[in-house]
Each structure stands twice: as structure tokens, then as C-alpha cells.
C-alpha positions as CSV (number, residue, x, y, z in Angstrom):
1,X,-3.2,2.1,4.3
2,X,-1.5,-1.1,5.2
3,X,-2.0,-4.0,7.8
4,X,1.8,-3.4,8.5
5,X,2.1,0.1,8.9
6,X,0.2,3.0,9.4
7,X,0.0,6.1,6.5
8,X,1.9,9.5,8.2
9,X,1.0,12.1,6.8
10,X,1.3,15.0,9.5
11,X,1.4,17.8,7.3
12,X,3.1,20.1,4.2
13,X,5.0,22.7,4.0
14,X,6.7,24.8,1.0
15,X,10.1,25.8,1.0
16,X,11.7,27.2,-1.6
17,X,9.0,25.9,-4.2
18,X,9.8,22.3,-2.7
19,X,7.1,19.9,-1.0
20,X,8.2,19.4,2.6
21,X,6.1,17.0,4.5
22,X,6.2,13.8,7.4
23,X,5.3,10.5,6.4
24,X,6.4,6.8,6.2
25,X,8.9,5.6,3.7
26,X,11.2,2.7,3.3
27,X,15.2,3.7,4.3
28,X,18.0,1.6,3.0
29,X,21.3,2.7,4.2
30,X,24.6,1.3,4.5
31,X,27.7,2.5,6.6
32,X,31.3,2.1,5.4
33,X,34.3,2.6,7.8
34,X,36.4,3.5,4.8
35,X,37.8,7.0,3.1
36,X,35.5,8.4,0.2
37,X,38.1,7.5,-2.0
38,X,38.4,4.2,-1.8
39,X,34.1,3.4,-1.3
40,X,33.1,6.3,-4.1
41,X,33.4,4.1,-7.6
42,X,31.1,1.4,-5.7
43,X,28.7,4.1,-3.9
44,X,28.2,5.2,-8.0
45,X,27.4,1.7,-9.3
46,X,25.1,1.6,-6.5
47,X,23.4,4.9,-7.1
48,X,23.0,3.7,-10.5
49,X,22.0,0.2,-9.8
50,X,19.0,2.5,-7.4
51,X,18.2,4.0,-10.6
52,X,17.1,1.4,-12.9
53,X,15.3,0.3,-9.6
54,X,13.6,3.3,-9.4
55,X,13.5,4.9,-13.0
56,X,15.6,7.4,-14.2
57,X,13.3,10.4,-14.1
58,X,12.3,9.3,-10.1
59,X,15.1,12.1,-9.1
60,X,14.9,15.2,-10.2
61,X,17.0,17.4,-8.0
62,X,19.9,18.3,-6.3
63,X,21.0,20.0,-3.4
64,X,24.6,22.2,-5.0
65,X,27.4,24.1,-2.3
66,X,24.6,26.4,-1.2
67,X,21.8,24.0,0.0
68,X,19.8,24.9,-2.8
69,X,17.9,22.4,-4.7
70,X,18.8,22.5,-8.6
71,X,17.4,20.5,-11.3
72,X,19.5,17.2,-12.1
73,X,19.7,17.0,-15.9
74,X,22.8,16.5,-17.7
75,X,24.8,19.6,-16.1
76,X,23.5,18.2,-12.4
77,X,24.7,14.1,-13.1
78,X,27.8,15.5,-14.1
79,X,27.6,17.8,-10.6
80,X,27.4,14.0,-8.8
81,X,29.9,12.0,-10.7
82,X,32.9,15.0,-10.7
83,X,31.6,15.0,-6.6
84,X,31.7,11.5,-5.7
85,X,35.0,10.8,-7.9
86,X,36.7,13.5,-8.3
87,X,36.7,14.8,-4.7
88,X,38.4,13.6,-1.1
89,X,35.3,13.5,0.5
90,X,31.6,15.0,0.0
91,X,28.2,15.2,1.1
92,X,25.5,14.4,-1.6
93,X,21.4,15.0,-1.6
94,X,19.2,14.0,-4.4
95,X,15.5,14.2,-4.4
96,X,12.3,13.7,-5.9
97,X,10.5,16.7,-8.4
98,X,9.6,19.4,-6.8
99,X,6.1,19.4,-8.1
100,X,5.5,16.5,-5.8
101,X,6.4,15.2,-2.8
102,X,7.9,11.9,-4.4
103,X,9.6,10.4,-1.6
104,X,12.3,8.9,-4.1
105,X,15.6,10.2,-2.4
106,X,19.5,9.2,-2.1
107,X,21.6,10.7,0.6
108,X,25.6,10.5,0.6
109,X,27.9,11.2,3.2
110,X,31.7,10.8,2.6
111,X,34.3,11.5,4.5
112,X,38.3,11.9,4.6
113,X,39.8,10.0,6.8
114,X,43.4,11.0,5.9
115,X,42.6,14.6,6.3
116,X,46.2,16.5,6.9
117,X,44.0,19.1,9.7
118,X,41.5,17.0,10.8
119,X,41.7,13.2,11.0
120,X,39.2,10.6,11.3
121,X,37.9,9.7,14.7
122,X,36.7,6.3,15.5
123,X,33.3,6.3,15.1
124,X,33.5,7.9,11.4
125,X,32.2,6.4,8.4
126,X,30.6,6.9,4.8
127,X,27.3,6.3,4.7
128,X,24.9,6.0,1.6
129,X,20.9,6.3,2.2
130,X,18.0,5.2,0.0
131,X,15.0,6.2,-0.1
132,X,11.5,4.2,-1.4
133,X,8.0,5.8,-0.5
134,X,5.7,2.9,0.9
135,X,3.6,3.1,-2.4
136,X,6.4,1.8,-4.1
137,X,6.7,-1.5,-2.0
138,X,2.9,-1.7,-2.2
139,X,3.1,-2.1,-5.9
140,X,6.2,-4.1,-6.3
141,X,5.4,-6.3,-3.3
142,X,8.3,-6.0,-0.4
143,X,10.0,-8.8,-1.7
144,X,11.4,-6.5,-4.7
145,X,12.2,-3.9,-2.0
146,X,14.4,-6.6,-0.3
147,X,16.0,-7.7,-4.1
148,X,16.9,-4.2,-4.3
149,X,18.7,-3.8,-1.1
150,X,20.7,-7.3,-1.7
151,X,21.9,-6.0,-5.0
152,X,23.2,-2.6,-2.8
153,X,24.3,-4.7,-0.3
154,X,26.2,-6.6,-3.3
155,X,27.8,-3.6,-4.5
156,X,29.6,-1.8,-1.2
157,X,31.5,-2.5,1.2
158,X,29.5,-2.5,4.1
159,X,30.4,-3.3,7.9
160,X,26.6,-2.4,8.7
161,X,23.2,-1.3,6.8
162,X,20.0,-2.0,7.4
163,X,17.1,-1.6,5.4
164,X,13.1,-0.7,6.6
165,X,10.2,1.3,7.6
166,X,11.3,5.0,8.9
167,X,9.6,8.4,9.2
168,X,10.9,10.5,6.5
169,X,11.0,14.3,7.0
170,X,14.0,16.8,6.3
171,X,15.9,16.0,9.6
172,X,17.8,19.5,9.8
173,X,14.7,21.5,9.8
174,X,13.8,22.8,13.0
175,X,10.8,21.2,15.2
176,X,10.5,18.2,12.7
177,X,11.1,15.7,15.4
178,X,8.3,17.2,17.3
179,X,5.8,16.6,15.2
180,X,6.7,12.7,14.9
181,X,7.0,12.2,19.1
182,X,4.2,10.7,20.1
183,X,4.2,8.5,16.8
184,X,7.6,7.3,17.2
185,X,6.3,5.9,21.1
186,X,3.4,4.2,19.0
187,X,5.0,2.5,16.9
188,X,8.5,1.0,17.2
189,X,9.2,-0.1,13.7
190,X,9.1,3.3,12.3
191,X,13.0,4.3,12.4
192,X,14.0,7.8,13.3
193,X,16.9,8.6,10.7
194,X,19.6,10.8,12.1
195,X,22.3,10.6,9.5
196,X,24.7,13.3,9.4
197,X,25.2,12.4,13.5
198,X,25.5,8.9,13.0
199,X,28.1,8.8,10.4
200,X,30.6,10.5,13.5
201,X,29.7,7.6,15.7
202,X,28.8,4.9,14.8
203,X,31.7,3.0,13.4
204,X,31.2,-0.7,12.6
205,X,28.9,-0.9,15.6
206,X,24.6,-1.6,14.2
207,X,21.8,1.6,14.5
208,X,19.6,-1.1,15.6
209,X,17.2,-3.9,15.1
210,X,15.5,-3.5,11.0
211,X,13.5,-5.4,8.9
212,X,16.6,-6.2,7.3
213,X,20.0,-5.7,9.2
214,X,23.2,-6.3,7.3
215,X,26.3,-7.4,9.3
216,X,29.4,-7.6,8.3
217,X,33.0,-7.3,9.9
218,X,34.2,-7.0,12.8
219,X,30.7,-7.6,14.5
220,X,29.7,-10.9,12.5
221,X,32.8,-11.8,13.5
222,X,32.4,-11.4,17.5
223,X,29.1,-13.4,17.2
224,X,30.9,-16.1,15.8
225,X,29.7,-15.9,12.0
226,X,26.4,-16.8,10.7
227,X,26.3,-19.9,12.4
228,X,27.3,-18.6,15.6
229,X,24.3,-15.7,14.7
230,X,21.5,-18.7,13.7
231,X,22.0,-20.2,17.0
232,X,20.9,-16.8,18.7
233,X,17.7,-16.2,17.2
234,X,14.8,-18.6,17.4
235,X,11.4,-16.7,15.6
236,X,10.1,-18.9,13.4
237,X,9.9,-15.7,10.7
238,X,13.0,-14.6,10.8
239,X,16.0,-16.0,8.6
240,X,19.7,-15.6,8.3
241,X,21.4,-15.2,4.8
242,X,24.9,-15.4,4.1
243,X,26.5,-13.1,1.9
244,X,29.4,-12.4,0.2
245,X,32.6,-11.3,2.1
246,X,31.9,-13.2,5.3
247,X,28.5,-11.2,6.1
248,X,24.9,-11.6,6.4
249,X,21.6,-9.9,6.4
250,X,19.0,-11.0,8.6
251,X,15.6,-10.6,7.8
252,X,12.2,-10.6,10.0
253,X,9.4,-11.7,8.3
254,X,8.4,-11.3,4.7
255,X,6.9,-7.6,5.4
256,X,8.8,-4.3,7.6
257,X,6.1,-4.0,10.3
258,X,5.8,-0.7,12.1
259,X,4.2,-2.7,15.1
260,X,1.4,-0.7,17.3
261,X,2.1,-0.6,20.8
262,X,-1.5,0.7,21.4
263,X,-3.2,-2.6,19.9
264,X,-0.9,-4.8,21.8
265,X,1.9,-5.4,18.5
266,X,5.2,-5.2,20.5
267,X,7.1,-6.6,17.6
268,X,8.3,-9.9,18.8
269,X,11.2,-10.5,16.3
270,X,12.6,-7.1,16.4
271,X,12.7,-7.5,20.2
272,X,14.7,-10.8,19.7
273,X,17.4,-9.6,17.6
274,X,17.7,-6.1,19.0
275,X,18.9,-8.3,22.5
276,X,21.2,-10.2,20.3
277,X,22.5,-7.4,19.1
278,X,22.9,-5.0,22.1
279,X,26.2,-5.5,22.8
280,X,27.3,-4.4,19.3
281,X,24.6,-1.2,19.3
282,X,25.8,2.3,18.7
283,X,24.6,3.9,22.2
284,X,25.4,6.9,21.9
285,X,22.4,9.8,21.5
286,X,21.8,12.7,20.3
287,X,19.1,15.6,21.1
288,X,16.2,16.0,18.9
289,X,13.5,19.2,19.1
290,X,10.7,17.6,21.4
291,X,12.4,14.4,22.9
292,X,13.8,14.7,26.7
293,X,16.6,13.0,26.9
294,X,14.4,10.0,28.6
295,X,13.1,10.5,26.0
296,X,15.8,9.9,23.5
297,X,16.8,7.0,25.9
298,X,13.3,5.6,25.6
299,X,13.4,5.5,22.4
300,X,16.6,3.8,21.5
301,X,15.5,1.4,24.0
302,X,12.0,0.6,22.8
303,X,12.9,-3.2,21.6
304,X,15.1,-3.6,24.5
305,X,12.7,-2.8,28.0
């Protein structure tokens, strides 16, 4: 257990010989608003820079056509690369061992834009998701978990990404997000991921208000750059680094907190940058199993009523 977030563990299930469970981890992700073509030789190198990060035997499987998890030894990398370079667009899940639930996951979504039938709409992007269980951060110290997201940032082409605490669960399974309500209410810095929505949405507008949120064009832009961005925000623990590539990732505090709105932590900083931010936040919603849609409102609210 940590002074900045709480352990979730909610409960296990077994599906297919694979651990299934709801807990805390640490999300990186990044969103592109570029074809898979041209974003798929840097979403590689960063896949590979997550790697030596993680060590190469932290993934174990893949998902292949059918959903079904496989074992990623030689025959699955080569699965990956001939995916993310060969093809016009794909969608990519790599996980842990199945022997244990390791919490070590990447998650690729790629699209077409120049699709001949179906063309990109405005809110499409690629995305790329990576995933750290809290342990992790605990034994490397979070300062390595921000190194590690600089050097992603480094390596794609971002417009947006952020990078902190988040409930991780499979988010297609049905009645997940029921089970992490009531939690998600309690404490606001535990991000709900909703990829595969997101990416038809959200564009080069910002999910929200992270420990780390990366901004790049056209939003840093609009704020006036970095500088005009510095002169917005006034916590004491939060700092603005400039980037390569006229972009930035601000980050609030030296820790992600998941705040507890039961003890009184309401999160200060994230409430600060999340009003800077607001006119640049993806508002649109989807439904999740459990959440009302006041719900749903609530919630993508929480650092903003």
C-alpha cells in the first residue's frame, strides 16, 4: 500500500487460462492524429524502447485475428512487426504471462485514414498504451516511470498523451466498470481507460488532467506555447517542460496521487490544470455498465465542479 494511492484489488477471474482481475496500475498512452503508416516505424522503436524498460520476458502474450491470447516467442514478434509495418492499419494487444496477473501490457490502435470505403473522421487517431503495475514504480521510484514516458514521448509523434495512475481491468468485458463505480467517485486520480472509444473522438483535443500531460500541436499552440501555458498555472508542485517539436509535458508533483475524496484530498493541482485545460478537453462520453449517464458526466467532471 502507498500514501499516494490506494491497492485495488476487487477480484479474479479465469478466462481462457488467463488471470483477469481489477486493480491500480500506471497508463502511459499517447494519441497521434496521423495514418498507421506514417506513425508505425516510431510506435516499434517505442515498443522496443518499453522493452528494455520493462525486460524482455515482462510480455508474454498476444492477442492473434481471433482474440485469443498466444504465446509471443519468435513466431508471435514476428506476428507484431509484419502487423505494425507491413499493414494499413491494425489493432495490437500484448500482455503479461498468463501464469500471473503481471500487469505489464502494451495496447495499439492504428488506423487508416486514407481508407478508399471508409475515411477518417475528425476525431480519429492512433493511439499507443503502456502499461506498468504500481509495484513497478514502487521499486524504481516514480521518477524512472516519468524517464520512461519522456523517452516515449521522444520517440512519437504525439499531439496529446498523458501518463498516470488508472484502474486497469479488460475494458470490453462485460460489468467491469461496475465493479470499479464507487471507487472511481473516491478517488479522482485513478483514470478510467476507455481506448478503443477514444481513439474515434478525440482528435488533438486532451482525455484530461494526468500526473503527466503531454501537449503538443495545435492545443499548445492555442494556449500560446509553454510560456503562455506557465502563466496559467500557479501550484507550487507542478512544472512545465519543454520538449522537442514545440510541445510540453506538464507534470504535478513528484508522485501520481489517486487523491481520496473521503479524507478530504481533492487533488489541488489536478483541479488547476484540468480548468486550464477545459476548453481543449475531449467532451464527448461514452456509456459504461453501471455509470448513469450523470454518472458518466460526473465523472469526467470530477476536477472541474
Amino acid at each position: 500500500m502507498s500514501e499516494h494511492y490506494p491497492r485495488v484489488r476487487l477480484y479474479s477471474v479465469y478466462d481462457t487460462g488467463r488471470c483477469l482481475s481489477i486493480r491500480e496500475g500506471v497508463n502511459i498512452t499517447f494519441y497521434m492524429r496521423r495514418t498507421h503508416r506514417e506513425v508505425a516505424p516510431a510506435v516499434m522503436r517505442a515498443l522496443e524502447v518499453y522493452r528494455r524498460a520493462v525486460g524482455p520476458q515482462a510480455l508474454g502474450l498476444y492477442a492473434d485475428y481471433e482474440g485469443e491470447w498466444q504465446k509471443l516467442d519468435d513466431k508471435g514478434w514476428e506476428f507484431v512487426r509484419s502487423e505494425l509495418l507491413e499493414n494499413a492499419g491494425t489493432n495490437l494487444s500484448l500482455s503479461g504471462d498468463s501464469s500471473e496477473a503481471t500487469c505489464y501490457d502494451f495496447i495499439y490502435c492504428g488506423q487508416q485514414f486514407d481508407h478508399p470505403i471508409f475515411p477518417a473522421k475528425p476525431g480519429d487517431v492512433c493511439a499507443a498504451a503502456f502499461w506498468l503495475p504500481t509495484e513497478y514504480m514502487e521499486e524504481h521510484g516514480p521518477g524512472r516511470v516519468r524517464e520512461l514516458a519522456l523517452e516515449l514521448a521522444a520517440v512519437l509523434p504525439f499531439n496529446t498523451g498523458h501518463a498516470g495512475l488508472a484502474f486497469l481491468f479488460p475494458e470490453n468485458l462485460l460489468g467491469m466498470h461496475s465493479a470499479i463505480r464507487d471507487l472511481s467517485f473516491r478517488y479522482p486520480g485513478l483514470d478510467i481507460p476507455d481506448l478503443d472509444m477514444v481513439t474515434g473522438r478525440i482528435g488533438t483535443r486532451v482525455k484530461g488532467a494526468h500526473w503527466l500531460t503531454f501537449l503538443g500541436q495545435p492545443v499548445l499552440g492555442e494556449m500560446g506555447g509553454a510560456a503562455g501555458l506557465r502563466a496559467r498555472l500557479h501550484s507550487p508542485h507542478t512544472t512545465v517542460q519543454e520538449l522537442e517539436g514545440d510541445r510540453v509535458v506538464v507534470t504535478l508533483g513528484k508522485w501520481p496521487e489517486a487523491g481520496d475524496l473521503e479524507q478530504g484530498c481533492t487533488l489541488p493541482e489536478y483541479r488547476e490544470l484540468a480548468r486550464v485545460l477545459e476548453p481543449w478537453l475531449d467532451k464527448k462520453t461514452t456509456s459504461w455498465s453501471g455509470f448513469t449517464e450523470e454518472d458518466i458526466q460526473r465523472w469526467h467532471r470530477r476536477f472541474l465542479d
